[in-house]
FINUMI-24123 format. One record per residue: y, z, x of N, C-alpha, C in turn; residue number from 1; residue in one letter. Coordinates in steps of 0.2 Angstrom, whole numbers, plus 5000, padded with zeros to 4 digits. Example, Ala and Ser with C-alpha at 12.3 -4.5 7.8 and 13.67 -1.06 7.14 Angstrom:
+------+------+------+------+------+------+------+------+------+------+-------+
|  npy |  npz |  npx | capy | capz | capx |  cpy |  cpz |  cpx | sero | tornu |
+------+------+------+------+------+------+------+------+------+------+-------+
| 4972 | 5039 | 5066 | 4978 | 5039 | 5062 | 4984 | 5039 | 5066 |    1 |     a |
| 4989 | 5035 | 5064 | 4995 | 5036 | 5068 | 5000 | 5039 | 5064 |    2 |     s |
+------+------+------+------+------+------+------+------+------+------+-------+
REM end
This chain:
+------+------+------+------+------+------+------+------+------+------+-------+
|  npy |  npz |  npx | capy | capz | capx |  cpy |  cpz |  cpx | sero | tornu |
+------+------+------+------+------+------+------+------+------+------+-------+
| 5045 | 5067 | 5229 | 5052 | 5069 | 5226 | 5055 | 5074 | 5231 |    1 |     x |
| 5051 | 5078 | 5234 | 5053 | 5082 | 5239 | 5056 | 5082 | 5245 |    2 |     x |
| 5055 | 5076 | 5247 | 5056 | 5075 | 5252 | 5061 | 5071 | 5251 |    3 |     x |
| 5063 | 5067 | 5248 | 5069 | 5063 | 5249 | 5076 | 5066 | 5250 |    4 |     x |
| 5077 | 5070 | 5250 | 5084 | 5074 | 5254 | 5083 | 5075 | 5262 |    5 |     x |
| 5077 | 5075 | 5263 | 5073 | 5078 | 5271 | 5078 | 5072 | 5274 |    6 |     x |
| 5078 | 5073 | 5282 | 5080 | 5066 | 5287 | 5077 | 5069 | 5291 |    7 |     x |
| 5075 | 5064 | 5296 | 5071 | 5062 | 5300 | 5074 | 5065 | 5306 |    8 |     x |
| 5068 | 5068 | 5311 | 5070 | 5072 | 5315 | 5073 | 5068 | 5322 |    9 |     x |
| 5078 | 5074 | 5325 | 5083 | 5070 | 5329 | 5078 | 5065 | 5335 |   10 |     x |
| 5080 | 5061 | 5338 | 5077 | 5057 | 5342 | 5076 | 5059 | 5351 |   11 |     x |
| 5073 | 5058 | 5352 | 5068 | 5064 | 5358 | 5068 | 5055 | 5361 |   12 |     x |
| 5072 | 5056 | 5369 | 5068 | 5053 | 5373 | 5061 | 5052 | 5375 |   13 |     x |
| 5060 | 5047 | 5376 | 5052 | 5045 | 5377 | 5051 | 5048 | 5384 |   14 |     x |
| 5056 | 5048 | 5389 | 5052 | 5055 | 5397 | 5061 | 5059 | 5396 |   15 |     x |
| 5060 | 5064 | 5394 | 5065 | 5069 | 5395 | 5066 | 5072 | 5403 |   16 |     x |
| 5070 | 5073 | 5405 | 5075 | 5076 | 5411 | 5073 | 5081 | 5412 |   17 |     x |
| 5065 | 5082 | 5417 | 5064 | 5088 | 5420 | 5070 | 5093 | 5421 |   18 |     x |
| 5070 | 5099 | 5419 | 5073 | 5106 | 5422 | 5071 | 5107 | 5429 |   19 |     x |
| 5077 | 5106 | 5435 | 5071 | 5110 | 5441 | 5072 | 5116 | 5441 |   20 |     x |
| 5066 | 5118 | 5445 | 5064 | 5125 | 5443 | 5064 | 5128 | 5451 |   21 |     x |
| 5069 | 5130 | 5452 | 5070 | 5136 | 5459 | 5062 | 5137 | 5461 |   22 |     x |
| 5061 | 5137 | 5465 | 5055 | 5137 | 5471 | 5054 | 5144 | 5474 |   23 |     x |
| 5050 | 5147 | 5472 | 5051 | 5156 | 5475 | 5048 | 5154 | 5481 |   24 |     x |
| 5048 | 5158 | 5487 | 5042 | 5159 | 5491 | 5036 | 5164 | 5489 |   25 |     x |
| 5031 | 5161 | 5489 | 5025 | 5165 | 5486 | 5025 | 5173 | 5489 |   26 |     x |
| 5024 | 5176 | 5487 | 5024 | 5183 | 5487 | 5017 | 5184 | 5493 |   27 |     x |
| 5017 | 5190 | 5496 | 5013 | 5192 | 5499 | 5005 | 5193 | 5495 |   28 |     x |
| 4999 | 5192 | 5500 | 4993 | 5192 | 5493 | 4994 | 5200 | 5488 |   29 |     x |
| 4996 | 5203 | 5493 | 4995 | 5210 | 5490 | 5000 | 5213 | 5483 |   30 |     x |
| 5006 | 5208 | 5486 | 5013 | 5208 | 5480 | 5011 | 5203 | 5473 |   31 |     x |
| 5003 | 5200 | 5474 | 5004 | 5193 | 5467 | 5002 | 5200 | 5460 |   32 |     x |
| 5002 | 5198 | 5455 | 5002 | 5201 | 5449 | 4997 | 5199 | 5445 |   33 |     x |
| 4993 | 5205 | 5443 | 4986 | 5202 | 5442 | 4985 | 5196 | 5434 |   34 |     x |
| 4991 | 5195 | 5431 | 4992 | 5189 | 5427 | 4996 | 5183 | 5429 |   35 |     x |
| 4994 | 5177 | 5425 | 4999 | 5171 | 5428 | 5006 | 5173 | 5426 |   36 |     x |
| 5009 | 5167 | 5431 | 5016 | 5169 | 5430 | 5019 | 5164 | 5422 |   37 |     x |
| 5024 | 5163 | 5421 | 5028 | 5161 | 5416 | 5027 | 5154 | 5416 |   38 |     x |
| 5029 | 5150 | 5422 | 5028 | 5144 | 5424 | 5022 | 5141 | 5423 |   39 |     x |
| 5018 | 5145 | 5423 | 5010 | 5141 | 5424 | 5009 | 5142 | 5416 |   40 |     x |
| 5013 | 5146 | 5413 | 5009 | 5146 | 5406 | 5013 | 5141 | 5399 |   41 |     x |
| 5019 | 5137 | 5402 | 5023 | 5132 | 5399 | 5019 | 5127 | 5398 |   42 |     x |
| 5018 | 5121 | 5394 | 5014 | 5117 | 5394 | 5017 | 5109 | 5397 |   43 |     x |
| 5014 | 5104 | 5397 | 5017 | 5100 | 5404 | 5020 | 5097 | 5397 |   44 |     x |
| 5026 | 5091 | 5402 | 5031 | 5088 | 5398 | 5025 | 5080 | 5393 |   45 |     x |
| 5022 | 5079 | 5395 | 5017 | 5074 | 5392 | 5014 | 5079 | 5386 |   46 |     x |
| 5011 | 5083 | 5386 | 5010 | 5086 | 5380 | 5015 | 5086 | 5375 |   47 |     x |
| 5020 | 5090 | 5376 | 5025 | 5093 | 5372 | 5030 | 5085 | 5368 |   48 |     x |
| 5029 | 5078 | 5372 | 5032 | 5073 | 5372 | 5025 | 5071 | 5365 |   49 |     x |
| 5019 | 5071 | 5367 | 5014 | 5069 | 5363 | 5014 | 5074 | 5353 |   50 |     x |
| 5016 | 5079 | 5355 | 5016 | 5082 | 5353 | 5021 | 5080 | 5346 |   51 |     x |
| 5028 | 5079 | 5348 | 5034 | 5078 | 5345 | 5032 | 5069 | 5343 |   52 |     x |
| 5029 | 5064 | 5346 | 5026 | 5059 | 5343 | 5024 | 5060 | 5336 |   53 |     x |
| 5018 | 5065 | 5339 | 5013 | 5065 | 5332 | 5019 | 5067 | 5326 |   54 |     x |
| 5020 | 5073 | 5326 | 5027 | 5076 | 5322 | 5029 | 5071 | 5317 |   55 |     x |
| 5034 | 5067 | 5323 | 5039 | 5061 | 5321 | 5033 | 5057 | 5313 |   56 |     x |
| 5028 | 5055 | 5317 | 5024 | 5050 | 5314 | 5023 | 5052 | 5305 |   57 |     x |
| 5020 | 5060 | 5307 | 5019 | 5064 | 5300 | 5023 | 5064 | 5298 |   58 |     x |
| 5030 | 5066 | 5298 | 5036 | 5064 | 5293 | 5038 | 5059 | 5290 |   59 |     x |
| 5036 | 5054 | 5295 | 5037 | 5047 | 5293 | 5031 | 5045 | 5287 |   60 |     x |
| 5025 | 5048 | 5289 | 5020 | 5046 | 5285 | 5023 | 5049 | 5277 |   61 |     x |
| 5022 | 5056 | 5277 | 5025 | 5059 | 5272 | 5031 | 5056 | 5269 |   62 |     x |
| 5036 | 5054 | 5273 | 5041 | 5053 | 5270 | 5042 | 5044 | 5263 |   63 |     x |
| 5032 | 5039 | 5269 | 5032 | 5034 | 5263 | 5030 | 5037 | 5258 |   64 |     x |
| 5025 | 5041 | 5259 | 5021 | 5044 | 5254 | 5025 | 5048 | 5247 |   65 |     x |
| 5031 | 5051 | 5250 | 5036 | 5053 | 5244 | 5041 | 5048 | 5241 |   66 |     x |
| 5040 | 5044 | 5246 | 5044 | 5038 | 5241 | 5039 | 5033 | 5236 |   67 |     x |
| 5032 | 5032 | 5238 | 5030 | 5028 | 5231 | 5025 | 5036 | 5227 |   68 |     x |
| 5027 | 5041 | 5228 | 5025 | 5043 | 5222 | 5032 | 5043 | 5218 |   69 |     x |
| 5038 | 5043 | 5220 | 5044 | 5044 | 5217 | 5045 | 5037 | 5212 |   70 |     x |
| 5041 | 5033 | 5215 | 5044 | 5026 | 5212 | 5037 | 5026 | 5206 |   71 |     x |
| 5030 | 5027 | 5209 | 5026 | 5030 | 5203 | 5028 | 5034 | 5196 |   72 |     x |
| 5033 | 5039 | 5200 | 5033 | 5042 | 5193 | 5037 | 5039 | 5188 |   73 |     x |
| 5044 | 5035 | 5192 | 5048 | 5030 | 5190 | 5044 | 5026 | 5185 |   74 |     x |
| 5039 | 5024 | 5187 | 5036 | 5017 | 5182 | 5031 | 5022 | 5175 |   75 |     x |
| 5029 | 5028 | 5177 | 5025 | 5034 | 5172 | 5030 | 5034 | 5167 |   76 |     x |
| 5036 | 5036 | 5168 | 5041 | 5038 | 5166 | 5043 | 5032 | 5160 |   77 |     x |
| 5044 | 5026 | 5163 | 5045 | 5019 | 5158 | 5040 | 5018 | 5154 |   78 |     x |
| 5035 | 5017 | 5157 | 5027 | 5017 | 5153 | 5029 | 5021 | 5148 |   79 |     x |
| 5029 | 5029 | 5149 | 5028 | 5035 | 5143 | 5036 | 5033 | 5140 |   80 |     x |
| 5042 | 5031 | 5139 | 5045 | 5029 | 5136 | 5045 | 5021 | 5131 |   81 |     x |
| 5042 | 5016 | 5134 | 5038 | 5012 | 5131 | 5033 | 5014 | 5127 |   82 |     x |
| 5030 | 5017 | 5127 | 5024 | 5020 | 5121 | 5027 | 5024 | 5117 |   83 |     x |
| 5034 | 5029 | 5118 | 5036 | 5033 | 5114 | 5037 | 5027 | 5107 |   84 |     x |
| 5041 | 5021 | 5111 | 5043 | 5020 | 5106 | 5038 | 5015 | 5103 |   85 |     x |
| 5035 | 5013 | 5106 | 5028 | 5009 | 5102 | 5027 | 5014 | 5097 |   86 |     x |
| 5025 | 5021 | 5098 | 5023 | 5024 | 5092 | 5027 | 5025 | 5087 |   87 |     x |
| 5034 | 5024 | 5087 | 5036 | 5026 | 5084 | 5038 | 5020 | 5077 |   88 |     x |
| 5039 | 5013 | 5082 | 5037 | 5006 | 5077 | 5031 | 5009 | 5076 |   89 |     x |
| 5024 | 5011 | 5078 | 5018 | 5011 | 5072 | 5021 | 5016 | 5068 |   90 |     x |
| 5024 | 5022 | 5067 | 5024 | 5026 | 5063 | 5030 | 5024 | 5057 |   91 |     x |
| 5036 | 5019 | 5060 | 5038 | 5016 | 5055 | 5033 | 5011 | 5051 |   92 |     x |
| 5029 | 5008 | 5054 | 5028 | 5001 | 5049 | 5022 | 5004 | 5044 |   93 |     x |
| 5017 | 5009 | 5048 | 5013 | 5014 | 5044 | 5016 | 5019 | 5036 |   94 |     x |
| 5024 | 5019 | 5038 | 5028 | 5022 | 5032 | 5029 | 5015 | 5027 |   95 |     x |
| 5030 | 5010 | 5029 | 5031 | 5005 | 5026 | 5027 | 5002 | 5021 |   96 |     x |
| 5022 | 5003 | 5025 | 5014 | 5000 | 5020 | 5012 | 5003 | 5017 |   97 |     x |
| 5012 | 5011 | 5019 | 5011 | 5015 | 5015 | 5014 | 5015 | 5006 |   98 |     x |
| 5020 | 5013 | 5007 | 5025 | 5013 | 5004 | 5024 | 5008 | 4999 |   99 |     x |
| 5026 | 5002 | 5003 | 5020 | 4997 | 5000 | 5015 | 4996 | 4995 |  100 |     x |
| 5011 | 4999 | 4999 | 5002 | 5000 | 4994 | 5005 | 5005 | 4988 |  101 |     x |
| 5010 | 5010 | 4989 | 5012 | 5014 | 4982 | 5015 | 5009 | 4978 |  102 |     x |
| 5019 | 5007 | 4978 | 5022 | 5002 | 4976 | 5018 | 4995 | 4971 |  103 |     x |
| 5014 | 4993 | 4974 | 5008 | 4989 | 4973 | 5003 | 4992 | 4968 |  104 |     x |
| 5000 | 4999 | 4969 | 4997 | 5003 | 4963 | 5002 | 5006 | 4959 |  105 |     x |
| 5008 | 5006 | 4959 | 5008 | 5009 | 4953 | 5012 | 5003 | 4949 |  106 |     x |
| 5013 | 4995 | 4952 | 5011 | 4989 | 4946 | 5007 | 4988 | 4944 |  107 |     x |
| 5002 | 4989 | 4948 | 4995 | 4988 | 4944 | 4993 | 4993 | 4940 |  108 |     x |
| 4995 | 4998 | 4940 | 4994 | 5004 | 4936 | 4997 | 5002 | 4927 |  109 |     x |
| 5002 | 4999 | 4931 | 5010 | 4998 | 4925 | 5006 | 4991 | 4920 |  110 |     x |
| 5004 | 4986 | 4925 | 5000 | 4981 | 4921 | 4993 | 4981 | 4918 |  111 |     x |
| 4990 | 4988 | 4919 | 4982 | 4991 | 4916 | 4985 | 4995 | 4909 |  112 |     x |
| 4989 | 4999 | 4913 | 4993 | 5002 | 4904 | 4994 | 4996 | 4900 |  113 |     x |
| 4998 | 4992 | 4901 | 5002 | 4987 | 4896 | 4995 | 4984 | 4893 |  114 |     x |
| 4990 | 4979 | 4898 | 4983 | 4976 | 4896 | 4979 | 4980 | 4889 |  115 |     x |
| 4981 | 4988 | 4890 | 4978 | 4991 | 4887 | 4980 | 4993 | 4880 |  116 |     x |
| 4986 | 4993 | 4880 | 4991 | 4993 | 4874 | 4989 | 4987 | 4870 |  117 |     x |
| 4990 | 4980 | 4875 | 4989 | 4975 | 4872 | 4980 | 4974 | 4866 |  118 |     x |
| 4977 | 4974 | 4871 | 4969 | 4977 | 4867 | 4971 | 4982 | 4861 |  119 |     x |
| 4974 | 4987 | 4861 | 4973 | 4990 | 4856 | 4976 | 4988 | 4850 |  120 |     x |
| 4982 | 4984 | 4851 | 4987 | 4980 | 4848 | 4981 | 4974 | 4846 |  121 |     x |
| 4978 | 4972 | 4847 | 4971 | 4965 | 4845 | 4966 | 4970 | 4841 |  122 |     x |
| 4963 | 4976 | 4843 | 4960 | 4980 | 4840 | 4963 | 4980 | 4832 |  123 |     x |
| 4967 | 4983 | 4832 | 4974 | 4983 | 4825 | 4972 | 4977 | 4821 |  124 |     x |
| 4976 | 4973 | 4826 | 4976 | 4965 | 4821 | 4969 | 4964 | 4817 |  125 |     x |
| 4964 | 4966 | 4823 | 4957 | 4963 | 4820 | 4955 | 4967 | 4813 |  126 |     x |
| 4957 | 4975 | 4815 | 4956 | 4978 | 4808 | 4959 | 4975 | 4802 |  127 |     x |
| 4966 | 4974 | 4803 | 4968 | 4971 | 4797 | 4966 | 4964 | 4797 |  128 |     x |
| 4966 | 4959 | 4798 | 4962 | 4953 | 4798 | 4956 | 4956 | 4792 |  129 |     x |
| 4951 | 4960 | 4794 | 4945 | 4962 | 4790 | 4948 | 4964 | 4784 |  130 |     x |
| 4952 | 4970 | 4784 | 4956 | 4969 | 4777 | 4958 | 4965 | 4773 |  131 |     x |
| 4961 | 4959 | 4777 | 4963 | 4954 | 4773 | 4959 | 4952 | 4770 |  132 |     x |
| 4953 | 4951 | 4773 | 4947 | 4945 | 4771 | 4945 | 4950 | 4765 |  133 |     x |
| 4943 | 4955 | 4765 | 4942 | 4960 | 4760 | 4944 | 4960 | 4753 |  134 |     x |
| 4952 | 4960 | 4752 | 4955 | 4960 | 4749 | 4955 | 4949 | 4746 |  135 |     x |
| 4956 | 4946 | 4750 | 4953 | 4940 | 4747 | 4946 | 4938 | 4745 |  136 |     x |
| 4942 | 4941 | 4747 | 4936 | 4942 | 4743 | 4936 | 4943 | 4737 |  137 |     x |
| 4941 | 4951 | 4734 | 4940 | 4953 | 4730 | 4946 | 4949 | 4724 |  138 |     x |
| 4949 | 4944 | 4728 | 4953 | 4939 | 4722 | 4949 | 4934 | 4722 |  139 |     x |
| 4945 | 4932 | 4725 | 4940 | 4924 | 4722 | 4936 | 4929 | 4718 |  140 |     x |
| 4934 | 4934 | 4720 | 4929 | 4939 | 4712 | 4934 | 4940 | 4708 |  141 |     x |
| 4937 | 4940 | 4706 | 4945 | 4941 | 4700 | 4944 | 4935 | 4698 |  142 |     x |
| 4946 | 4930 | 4701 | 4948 | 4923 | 4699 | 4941 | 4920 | 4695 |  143 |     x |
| 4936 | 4922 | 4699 | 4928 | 4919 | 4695 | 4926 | 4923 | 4689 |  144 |     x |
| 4929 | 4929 | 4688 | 4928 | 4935 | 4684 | 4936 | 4931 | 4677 |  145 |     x |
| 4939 | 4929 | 4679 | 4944 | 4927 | 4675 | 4942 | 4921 | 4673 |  146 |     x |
| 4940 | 4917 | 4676 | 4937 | 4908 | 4673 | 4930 | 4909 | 4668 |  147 |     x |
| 4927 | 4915 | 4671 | 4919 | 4916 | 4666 | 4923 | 4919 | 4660 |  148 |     x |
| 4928 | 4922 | 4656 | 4933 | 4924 | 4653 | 4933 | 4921 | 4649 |  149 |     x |
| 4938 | 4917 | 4653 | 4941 | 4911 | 4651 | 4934 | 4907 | 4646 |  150 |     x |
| 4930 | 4904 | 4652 | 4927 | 4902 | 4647 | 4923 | 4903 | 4640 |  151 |     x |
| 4919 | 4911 | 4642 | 4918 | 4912 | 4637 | 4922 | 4913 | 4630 |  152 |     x |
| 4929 | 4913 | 4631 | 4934 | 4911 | 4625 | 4934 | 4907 | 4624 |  153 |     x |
| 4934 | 4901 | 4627 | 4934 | 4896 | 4623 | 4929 | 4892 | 4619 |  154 |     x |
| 4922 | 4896 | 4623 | 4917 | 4894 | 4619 | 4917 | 4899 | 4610 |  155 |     x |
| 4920 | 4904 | 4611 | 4923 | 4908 | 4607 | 4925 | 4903 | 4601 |  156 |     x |
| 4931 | 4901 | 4604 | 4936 | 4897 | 4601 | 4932 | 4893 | 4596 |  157 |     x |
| 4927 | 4888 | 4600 | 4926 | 4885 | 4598 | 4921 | 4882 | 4593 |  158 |     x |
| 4917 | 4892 | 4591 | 4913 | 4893 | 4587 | 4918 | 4895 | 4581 |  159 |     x |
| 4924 | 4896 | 4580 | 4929 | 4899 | 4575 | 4933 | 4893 | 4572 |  160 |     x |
| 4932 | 4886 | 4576 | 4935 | 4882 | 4572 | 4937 | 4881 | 4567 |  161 |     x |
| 4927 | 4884 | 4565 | 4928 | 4885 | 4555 | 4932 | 4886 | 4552 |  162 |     x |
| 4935 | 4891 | 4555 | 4938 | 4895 | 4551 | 4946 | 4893 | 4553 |  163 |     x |
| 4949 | 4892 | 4545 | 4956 | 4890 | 4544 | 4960 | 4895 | 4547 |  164 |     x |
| 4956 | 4900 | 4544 | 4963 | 4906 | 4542 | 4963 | 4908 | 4550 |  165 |     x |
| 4960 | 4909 | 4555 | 4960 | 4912 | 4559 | 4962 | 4906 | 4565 |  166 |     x |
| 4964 | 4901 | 4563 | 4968 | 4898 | 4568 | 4972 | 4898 | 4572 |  167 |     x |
| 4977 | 4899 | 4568 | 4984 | 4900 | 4570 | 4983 | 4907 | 4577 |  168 |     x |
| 4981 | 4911 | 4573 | 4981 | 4917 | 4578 | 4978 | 4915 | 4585 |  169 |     x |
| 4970 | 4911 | 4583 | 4965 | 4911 | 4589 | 4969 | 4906 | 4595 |  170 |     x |
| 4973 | 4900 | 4591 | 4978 | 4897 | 4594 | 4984 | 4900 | 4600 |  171 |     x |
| 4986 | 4905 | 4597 | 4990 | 4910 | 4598 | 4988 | 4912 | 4604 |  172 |     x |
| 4983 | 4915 | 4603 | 4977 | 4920 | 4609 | 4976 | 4916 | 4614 |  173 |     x |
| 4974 | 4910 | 4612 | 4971 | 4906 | 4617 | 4978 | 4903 | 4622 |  174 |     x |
| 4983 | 4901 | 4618 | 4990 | 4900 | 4622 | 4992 | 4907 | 4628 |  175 |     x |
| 4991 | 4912 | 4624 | 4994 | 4920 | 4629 | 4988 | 4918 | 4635 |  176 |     x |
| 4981 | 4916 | 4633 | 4977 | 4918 | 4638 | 4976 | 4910 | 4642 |  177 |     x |
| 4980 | 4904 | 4639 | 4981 | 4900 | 4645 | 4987 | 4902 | 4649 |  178 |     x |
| 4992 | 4905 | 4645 | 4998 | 4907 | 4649 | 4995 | 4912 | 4653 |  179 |     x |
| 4992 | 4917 | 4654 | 4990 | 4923 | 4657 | 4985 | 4920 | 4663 |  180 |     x |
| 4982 | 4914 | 4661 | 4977 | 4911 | 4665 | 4983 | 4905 | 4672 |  181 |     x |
| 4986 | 4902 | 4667 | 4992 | 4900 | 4672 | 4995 | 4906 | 4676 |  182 |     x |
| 4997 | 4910 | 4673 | 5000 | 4915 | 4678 | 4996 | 4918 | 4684 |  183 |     x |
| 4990 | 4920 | 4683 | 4985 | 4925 | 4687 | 4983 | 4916 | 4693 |  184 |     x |
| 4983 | 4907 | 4689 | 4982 | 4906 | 4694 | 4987 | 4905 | 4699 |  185 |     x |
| 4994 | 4905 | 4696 | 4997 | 4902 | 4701 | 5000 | 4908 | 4706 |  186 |     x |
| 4997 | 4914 | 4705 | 4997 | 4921 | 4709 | 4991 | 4922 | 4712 |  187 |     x |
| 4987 | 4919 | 4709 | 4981 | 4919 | 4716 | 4981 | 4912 | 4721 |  188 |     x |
| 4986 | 4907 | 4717 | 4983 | 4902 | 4721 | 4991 | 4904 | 4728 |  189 |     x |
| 4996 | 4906 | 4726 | 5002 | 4910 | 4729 | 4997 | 4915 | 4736 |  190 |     x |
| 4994 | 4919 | 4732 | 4992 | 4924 | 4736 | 4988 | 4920 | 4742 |  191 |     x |
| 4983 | 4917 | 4740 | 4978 | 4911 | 4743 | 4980 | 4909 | 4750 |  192 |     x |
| 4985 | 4906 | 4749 | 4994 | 4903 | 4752 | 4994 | 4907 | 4756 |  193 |     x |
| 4998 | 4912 | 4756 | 5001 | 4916 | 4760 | 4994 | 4920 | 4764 |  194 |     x |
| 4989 | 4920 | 4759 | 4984 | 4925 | 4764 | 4981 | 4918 | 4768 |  195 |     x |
| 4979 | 4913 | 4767 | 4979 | 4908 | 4774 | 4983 | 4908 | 4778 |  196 |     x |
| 4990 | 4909 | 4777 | 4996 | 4908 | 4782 | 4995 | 4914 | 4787 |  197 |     x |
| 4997 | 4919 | 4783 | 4997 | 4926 | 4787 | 4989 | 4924 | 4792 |  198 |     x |
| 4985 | 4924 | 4789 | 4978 | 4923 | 4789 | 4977 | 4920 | 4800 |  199 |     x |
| 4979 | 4913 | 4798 | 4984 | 4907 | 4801 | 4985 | 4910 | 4809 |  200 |     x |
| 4989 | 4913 | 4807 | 4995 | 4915 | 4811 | 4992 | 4921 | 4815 |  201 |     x |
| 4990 | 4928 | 4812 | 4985 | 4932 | 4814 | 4980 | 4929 | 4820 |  202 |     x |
| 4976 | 4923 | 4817 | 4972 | 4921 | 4821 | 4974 | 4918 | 4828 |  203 |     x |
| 4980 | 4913 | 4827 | 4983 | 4912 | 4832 | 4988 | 4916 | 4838 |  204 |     x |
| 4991 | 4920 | 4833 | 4994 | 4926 | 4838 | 4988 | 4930 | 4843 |  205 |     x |
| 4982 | 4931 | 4840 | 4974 | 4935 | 4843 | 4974 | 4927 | 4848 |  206 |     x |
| 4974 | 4923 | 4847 | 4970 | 4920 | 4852 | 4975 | 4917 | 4859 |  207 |     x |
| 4982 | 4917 | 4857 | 4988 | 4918 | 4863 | 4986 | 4926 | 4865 |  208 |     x |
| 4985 | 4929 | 4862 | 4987 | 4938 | 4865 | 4980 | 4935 | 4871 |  209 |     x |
| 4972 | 4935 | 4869 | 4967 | 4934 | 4871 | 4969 | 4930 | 4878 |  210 |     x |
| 4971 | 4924 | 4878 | 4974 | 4918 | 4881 | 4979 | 4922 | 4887 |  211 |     x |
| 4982 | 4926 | 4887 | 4989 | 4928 | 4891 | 4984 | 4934 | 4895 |  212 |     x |
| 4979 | 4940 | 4891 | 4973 | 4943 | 4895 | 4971 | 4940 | 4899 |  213 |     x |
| 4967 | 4933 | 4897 | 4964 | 4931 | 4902 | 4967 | 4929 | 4909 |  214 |     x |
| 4973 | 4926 | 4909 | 4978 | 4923 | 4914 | 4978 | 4928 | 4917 |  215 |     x |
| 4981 | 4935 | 4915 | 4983 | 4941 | 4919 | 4975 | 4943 | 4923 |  216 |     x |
+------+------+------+------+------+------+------+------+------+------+-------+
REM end
């Protein structure tokens, strides 16, 4: 990245145009100078030519070398943008499932309340059902307890025929106690009725309620 504003160093002939160099007469031994001169200490045109090759080369090297890291980080750069946003679709669809599964428990949650309401609603019914049967019990005891009555009045009756005078009245009695006996049956055969209807009905509302549980 550095390097791309750089440019390439100017272009150097491959044998550069010696400088002549004035020609002294060598001094006498006595006048030499106990160090080399300038000239001996310049380096020759072949080196300095060798020199600015190598140079050239390095730059150029460097200079591919800054361009495929440049193009490298170009593709790091798309990758790590590409993954931004990959994470970013996980972190939506993670909210969404999320969201989901709440959604999901709290109908399940909404259809274990309601299963449980329904049970206790079947509970109820079953309690009264047993009531019913209770209180039915205790009118076939009635009913049996009014027939054994019954009968033994008429066997009553039946021993007082003798008697004239007490007819009329026993007649009487026994009319109030068949009418009392029609009344009580056609009230328990009514109640009978209705307690197998309701009875009926109970039973088959429990076994839909039962029915629709097990579906669920």
């Amino acid at each position: 990245m550095d390097g791309q504003g750089r440019h390439p160093p100017p272009h150097h002939p491959r044998h550069p145009i010696p400088i002549p160099i004035p020609v002294m007469p060598p001094p006498p031994p006595s006048a030499q100078p106990p160090f080399p001169s300038f000239n001996n200490m310049l380096p020759p045109p072949q080196l300095m030519e060798q020199k600015l090759v190598t140079q050239h080369g390095e730059m150029q090297r460097l200079a591919i070398e800054n361009q495929r890291l440049a193009a490298t980080h170009g593709n790091l750069r798309q990758e790590l943008a590409a993954a931004q946003h990959e994470l970013q679709m996980l972190h939506s669809q993670i909210g969404s499932i999320k969201s989901e599964g709440e959604q999901r428990m709290s109908g399940l949650a909404d259809k274990v309340a309601k299963m449980e309401a329904e049970l206790r609603k079947s509970e109820a019914l079953k309690m009264e059902m047993q009531e019913a049967r209770g209180e039915a019990r205790g009118l076939v005891v009635a009913r049996e307890e009014l027939m054994s009555k019954v009968h033994q009045l008429t066997q009553e009756l039946q021993k007082s025929r003798g008697e004239v005078q007490q007819v009329p009245a026993l007649m009487s009695e026994l009319d109030g106690l068949r009418q009392e006996y029609q009344q009580c049956r056609f009230v328990l055969l009514q109640a009978c009725a209705t307690l197998k209807f309701d009875t009926l009905m109970e039973v088959t509302n429990i076994n839909l309620l039962f029915q629709n549980i097990a579906i669920k």
